[in-house]
N, C-alpha and C positions, 0 to 999 in steps of 0.2 A: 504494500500500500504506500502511496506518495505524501508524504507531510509536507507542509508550506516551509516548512524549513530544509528540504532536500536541495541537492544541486546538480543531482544525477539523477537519473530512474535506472531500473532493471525490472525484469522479469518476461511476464508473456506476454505478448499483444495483443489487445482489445479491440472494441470498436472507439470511434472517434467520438461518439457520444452517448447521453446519458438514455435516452429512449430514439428507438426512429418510426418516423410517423409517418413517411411513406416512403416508395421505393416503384420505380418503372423504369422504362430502358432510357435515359436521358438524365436523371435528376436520382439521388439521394437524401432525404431530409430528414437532419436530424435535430432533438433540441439536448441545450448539457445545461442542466440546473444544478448548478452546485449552490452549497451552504458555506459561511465562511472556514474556511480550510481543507473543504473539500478538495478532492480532485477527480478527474477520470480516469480511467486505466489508461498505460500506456498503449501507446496506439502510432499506426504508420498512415498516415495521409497517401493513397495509392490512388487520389484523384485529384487534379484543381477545387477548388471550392469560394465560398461565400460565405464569412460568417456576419451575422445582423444581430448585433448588439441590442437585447432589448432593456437590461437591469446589471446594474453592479458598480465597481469603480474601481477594481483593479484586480488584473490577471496576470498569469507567470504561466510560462512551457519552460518546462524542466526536462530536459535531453535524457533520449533513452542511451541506457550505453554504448547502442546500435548507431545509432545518428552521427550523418558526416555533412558536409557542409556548413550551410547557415544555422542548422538547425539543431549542430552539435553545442549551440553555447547557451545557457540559460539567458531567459529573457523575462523582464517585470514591466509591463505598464498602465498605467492609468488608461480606462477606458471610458468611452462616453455614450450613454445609452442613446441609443436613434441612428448611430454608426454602424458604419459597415466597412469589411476587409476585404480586397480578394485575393487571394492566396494559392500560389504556386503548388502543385505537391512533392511528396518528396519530405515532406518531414515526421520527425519520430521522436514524440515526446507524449507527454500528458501534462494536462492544464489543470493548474490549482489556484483556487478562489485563495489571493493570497488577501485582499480586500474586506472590509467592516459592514461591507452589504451582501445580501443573495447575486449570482452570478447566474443571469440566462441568456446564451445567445441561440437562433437558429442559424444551422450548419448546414448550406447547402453543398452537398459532392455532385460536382458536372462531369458525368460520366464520357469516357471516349466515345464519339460518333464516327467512329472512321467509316462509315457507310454512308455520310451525308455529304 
């Protein structure tokens, strides 16, 4: 399990978030509500995505010990609800509410279309 005071992760790979609420050939949707201190299992981002900030005020991805690139260094920032990211993939980490409020964002994965 990930503590807010980690700087590394290990173990096994999960999904990227805390429930998913749907799934067709194009789109992935997920939401991750964490509590303060929570986190999600570590996890490998295996698609581009969108996350849309709805609640919180500060998040942290904490590198799996798998993680190479950008995505091997811990990262803390202040976020701001009605935001949005969009985000390459390729990274392996898990997200912990490091933040004094509840943490929800929806996580969209945009699946490859190499058919379109």
């Amino acid at each position: 399990m990930v503590k807010p005071d980690d700087r590394i992760c290990d173990g096994p790979l999960g999904d990227v978030g805390t429930k998913m609420l749907h799934e067709d050939e194009r789109v992935r949707i997920w939401e991750v509500d964490l509590q303060p201190g929570e986190a999600t299992a570590p996890h490998r981002h295996e698609h581009d995505y969108i996350l849309i900030i709805v609640e919180g005020d500060r998040i942290a991805a904490v590198p799996h010990v798998d993680a190479t690139g950008p995505s091997a260094s811990y990262i803390e920032a202040e976020i701001a609800p009605g935001s949005y990211v969009v985000m390459k993939k390729g990274g392996t980490e898990a997200a912990v509410n490091v933040g004094s409020k509840r943490y929800f964002e929806y996580l969209i994965e945009l699946k490859d279309r190499s058919s379109d």
